[in-house]
N, C-alpha and C positions, 0 to 999 in steps of 0.2 A: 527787576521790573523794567519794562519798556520806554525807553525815553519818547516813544511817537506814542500819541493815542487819539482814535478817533471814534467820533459821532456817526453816527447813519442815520437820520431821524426822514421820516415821512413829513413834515411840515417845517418849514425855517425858523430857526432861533430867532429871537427878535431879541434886539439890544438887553430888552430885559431879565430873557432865559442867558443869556450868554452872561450878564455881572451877576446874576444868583449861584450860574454854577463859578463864577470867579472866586464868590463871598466862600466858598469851600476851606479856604485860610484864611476865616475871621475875617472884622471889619478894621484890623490893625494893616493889615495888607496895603499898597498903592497901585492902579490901574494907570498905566499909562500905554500911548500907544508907538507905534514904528511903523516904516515902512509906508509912507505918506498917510498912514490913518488905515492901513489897511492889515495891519496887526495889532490886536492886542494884547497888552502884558500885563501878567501880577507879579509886583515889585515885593523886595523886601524893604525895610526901613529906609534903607538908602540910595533906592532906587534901582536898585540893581533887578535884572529880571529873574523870577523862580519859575513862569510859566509863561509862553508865548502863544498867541491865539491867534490862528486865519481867518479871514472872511469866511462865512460858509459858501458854498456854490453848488449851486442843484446839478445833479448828474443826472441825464436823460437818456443815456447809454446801459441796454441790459448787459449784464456779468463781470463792469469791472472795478465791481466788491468782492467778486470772485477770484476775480483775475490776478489781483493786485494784494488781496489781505487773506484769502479763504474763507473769506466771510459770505453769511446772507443778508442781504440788505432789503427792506422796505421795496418796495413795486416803483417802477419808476413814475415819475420822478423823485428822486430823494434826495436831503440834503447834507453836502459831507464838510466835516467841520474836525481839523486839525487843531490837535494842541502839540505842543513838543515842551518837554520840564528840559531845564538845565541841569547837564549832564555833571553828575557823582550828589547830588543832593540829593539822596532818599523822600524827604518830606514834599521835593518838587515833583518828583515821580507821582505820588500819589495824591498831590494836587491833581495833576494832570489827569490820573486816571478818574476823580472823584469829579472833578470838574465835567469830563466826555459823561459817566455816568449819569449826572442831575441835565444834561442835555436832553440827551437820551431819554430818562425819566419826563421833561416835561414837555417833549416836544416826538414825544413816540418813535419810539427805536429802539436801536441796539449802539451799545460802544465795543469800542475793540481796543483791545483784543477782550476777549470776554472775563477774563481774570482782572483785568486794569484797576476797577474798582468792587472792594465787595459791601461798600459801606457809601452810603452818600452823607453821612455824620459829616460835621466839622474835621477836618484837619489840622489836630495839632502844631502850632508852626511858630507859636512864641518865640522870638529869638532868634529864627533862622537868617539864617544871611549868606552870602555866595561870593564869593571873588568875584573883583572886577571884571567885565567882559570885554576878551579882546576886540580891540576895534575894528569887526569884520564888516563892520556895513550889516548885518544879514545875521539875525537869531539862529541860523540853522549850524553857522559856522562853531564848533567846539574846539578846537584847538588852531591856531594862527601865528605861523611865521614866516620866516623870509622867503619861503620856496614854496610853501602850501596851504591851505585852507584844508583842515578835517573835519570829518562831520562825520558823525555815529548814526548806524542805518540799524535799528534792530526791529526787523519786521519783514513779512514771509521775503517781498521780493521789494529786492531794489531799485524804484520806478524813478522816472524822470518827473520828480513830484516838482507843484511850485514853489515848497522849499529848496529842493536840490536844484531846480532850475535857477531860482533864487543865488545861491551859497555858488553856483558856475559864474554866473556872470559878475558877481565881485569878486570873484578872485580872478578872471579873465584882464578882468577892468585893472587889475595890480598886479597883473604879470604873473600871477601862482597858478600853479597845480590844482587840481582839486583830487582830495584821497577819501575814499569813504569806506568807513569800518564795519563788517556786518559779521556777525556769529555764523560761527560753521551751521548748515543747511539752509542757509539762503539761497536764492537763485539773483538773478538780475534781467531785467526786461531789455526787452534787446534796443529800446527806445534810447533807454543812458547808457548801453554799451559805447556804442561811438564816442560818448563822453570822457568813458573814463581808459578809454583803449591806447591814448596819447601822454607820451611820458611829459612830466614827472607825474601826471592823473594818474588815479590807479585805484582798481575795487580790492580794496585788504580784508583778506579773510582770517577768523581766528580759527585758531586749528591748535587741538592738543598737544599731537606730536610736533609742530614747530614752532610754533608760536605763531607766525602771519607767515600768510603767501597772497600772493597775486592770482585774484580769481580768473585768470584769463590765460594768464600765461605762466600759472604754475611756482613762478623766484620763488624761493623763501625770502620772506623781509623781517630788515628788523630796522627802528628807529634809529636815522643815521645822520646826522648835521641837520636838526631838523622836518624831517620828513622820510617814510616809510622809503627805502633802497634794500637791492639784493644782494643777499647773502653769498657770498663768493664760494662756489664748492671748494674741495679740500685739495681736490689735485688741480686745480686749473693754475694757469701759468699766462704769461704774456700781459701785455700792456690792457689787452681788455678781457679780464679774468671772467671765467662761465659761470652762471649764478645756477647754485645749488636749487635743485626742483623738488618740491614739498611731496612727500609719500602720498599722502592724500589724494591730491590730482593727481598722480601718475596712476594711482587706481584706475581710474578711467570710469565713463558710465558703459554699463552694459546695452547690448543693442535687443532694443525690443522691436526690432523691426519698423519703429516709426521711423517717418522722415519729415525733411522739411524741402520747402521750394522755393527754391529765394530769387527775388530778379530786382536787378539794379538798373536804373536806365537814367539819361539825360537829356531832356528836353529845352530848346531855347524859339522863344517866340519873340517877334516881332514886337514892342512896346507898343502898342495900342487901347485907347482908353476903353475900346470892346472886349479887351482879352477877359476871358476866365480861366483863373487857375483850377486845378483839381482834375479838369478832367481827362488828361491822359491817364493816369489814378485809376479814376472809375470805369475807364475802359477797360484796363485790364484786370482790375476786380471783376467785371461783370463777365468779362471772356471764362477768368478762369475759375470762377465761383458760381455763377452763374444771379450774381445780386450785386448790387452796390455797395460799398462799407456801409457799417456800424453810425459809426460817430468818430468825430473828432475832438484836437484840442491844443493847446497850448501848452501843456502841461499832462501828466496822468496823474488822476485819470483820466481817459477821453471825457469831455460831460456834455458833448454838443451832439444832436443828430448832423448825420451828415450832411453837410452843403458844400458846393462848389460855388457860391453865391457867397456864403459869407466866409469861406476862406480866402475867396477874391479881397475881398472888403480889408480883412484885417492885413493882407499883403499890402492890399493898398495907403492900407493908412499907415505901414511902418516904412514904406518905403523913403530912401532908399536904404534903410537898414534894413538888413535879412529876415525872413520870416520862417522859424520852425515848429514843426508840427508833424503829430504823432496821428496816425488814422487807424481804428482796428475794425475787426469785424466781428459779428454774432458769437454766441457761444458755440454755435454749431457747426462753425468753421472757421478755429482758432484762424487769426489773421492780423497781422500788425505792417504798418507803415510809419517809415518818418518821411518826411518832403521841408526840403529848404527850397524854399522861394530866393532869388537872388538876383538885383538889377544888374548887369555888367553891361561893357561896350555891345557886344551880341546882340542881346534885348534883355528877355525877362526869361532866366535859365529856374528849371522846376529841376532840382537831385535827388529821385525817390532810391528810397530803399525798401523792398516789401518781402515777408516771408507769411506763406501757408503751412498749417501742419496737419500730417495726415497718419493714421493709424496705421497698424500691420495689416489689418484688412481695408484698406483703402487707398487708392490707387491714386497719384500726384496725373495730372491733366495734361500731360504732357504732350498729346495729339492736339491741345487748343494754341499751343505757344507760337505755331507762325501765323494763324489768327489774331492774335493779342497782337504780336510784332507788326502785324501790318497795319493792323488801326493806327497805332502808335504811330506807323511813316506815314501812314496817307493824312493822318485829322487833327496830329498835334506836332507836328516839329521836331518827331524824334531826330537824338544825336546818335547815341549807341547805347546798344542793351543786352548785357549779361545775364543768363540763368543758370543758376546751380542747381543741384539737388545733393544734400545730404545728410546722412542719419545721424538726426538730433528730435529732439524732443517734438511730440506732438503740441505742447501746450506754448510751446516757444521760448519758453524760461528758460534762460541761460545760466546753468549749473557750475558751480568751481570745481568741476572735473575736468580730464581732458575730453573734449568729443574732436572727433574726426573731421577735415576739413571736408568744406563739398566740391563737386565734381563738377567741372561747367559741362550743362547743356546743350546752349549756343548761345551764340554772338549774332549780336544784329548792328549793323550799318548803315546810319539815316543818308538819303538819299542824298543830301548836301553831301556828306562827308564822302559817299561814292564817287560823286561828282567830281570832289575837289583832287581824286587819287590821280597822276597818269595814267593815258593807256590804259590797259584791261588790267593792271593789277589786283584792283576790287576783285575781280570775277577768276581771275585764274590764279591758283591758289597752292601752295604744298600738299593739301590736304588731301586725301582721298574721295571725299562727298563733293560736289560743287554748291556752292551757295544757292540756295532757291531766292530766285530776284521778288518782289513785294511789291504791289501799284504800278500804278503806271509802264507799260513798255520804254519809254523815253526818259525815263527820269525813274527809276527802281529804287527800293531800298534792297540790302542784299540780309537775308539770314546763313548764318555759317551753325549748319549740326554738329555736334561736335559728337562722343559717346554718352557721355553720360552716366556713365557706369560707378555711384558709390562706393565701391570696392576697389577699383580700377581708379589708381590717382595720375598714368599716364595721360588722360585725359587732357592735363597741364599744359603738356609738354606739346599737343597740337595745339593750345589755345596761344601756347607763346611762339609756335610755330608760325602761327595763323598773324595775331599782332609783329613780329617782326617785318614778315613778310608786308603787312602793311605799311612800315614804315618805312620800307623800302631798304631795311637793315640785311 
């Protein structure tokens, strides 16, 4: 059974729906809470935790009940409400899921996974008791040592949840890894990708034939001083031996003709107390979608309508510590964003990262991209902006297969950065195309086309053409 389970209810738990589904393991039980009063737990006799409980938080964002569990949730607004048991305790499990069930039950909804509980009956649990918990800071954390923090993910996809955002930043704070375990057919949101794409982090997949591999980049692993390491193939030789790649992903996913449209760009403005973040963002959401995002968040799943208003605010208030955040959009046009907010010497630098995905009968926008590029020089600061294109998933979920890298589209060059090149370097170029210049005659940003061609991975090889040549290499 499922170590995560969750509530979907149409109206909020109130303190007293949330200790009746607690009371699910008798009144021998103890409540205590973590996390400055922002988790609650059911203890066993000893205090030790058998079930951890989140604040609930209304999500006001339509499909990602969808998005995130394949579930159907309640009309928005609804309110989602995490429990997680401690992991190898049978009896904590179905605490947890008996617990989401009486939520559900009395505050209208559904829990998930829908098996979780089939009983809202008391929970046998006389007796039970848990080993001590390592001292992670962070209920989400299940295994704790010198190099990493684990934490067991069994659920469709693995999102950048406020547990998992949780269980990163204590083990950041202590200098570890964070490794997280999910059962073969998981996917991963491409929001905790980044997170977990930097060694010794790593998304571990369980897989019949090897036991663990690295959902990303395929190692076989196995548990090694500590922490999940690659399994050294059988012929490799040298001081840094080639790690053996799991059968599995080297399957590959088949191409259904979907793609995805990915654009990475870097913005730095000015420190000013009029600035608003967001809206280079929404610029090019709206160029290339033709609407605004969804919603955002702190956490997935998104549970905010969209504002450039109050992501300013919460920038604001954390500064000068970084501010990250996830942006998606409609169900009608898979779309996800991360954007870190970051104060430096510069000013105030925005790092989006953002991907579209689009069917085998639907055509990526690609006559809109020196449109979007040029908002981006003329209205917000752009630094420089990559776009790829290639064949991955319409839905954006990031499968533990191999998929294919993408293909840059173009390169864009904010006008400052033009500025600061020698001479016509910017503009006279190895390439074949010449850059199309962007705003103003006097002051240009430059876009560089590149091919484009998903199939065709020479593409690179003008992009590193193009970048050398920039740096005067």
């Amino acid at each position: 059974m499922t170590k995560d389970v969750i509530a979907l209810t149409a109206r909020m738990p109130d303190p007293w729906t949330v200790l009746a589904g607690l009371m699910s393991g008798g009144p021998d039980k103890r409540v205590d809470t973590a996390g400055e009063d922002a988790v609650v737990q059911l203890c066993d006799e000893e205090g030790r935790p058998l079930v951890s409980v989140e604040a609930p938080f209304l999500v006001q964002v339509e499909g990602e009940a969808e998005r995130l569990l394949g579930a159907v949730a309640p009309p928005v607004p609804f309110w989602w409400t995490e429990a997680r048991a401690t992991t190898g305790v049978a009896e904590a499990e179905r605490l947890a899921g008996t617990f989401a069930a009486r939520l559900a039950s009395l505050a209208g909804g559904s829990a998930w996974p829908p098996d979780a509980a089939r009983s809202l009956a008391v929970v046998a649990s006389e007796g039970v008791g848990v080993a001590p918990p390592a001292e992670a800071g962070t209920p989400a954390v299940d295994v704790l040592t010198d190099h990493v923090a684990v934490v067991i993910q069994d659920r469709p996809v693995v999102a950048m949840t406020a547990w998992l955002a949780d269980a990163f930043r204590a083990a950041s704070a202590g200098g570890l890894g964070l490794q997280v375990v999910s059962p073969a057919g998981t996917t991963l949101s491409p929001a905790a990708r980044e997170t977990l794409s930097g060694w010794p982090s790593r998304w571990v997949v369980q897989d019949e034939r090897d036991g663990y591999y690295d959902g990303l980049s395929g190692a076989v692993l196995a548990w090694q001083d500590g922490m999940f390491a690659p399994v050294a193939a059988a012929d490799s030789t040298g001081a840094e031996p080639r790690a053996r790649v799991a059968a599995t992903y080297q399957e590959g996913v088949a191409d259904t003709g979907e793609r995805q449209l990915a654009v990475t760009f870097r913005t730095v403005h000015p420190a000013d107390d009029r600035l608003v973040l967001g809206g280079a963002l929404e610029a090019v959401w709206r160029e290339l979608t033709g609407a605004p995002p969804a919603g955002w968040g702190t956490a997935e799943p998104a549970n905010l309508p969209w504002s450039v208003r109050q992501l300013t605010d919460v920038a604001f208030e954390r500064s000068p510590e970084s501010t990250w955040a996830v942006v998606v959009g409609g169900p009608e046009r898979p779309g996800l964003a991360t954007v870190r907010v970051s104060r430096t010497k510069a000013g105030v630098e925005e790092a989006v990262t953002l991907a579209f995905g689009y069917g085998a009968d639907e055509e990526p926008p690609l006559d809109a991209l020196p449109r979007a590029a040029e908002v981006l020089a003329t209205r917000h600061h752009l630094q420089s902006m990559l776009v790829q294109l290639r064949k991955a998933r319409r839905d954006l979920a990031v499968p533990p297969r191999f998929e294919g890298p993408g293909v840059p589209v173009a390169f864009v060059l904010g006008a400052e950065e033009v500025r600061s090149l020698p001479g016509d370097r910017a503009r006279r170029t190895p390439l074949e195309a010449a850059p199309v210049p962007l705003g103003p005659k006097s002051r240009p940003a430059l876009y560089y086309p590149l091919p484009g061609d998903p199939s065709d991975l020479s593409g690179w090889r003008d992009f590193e053409r193009l970048v050398r040549h920039l740096k005067g290499e």
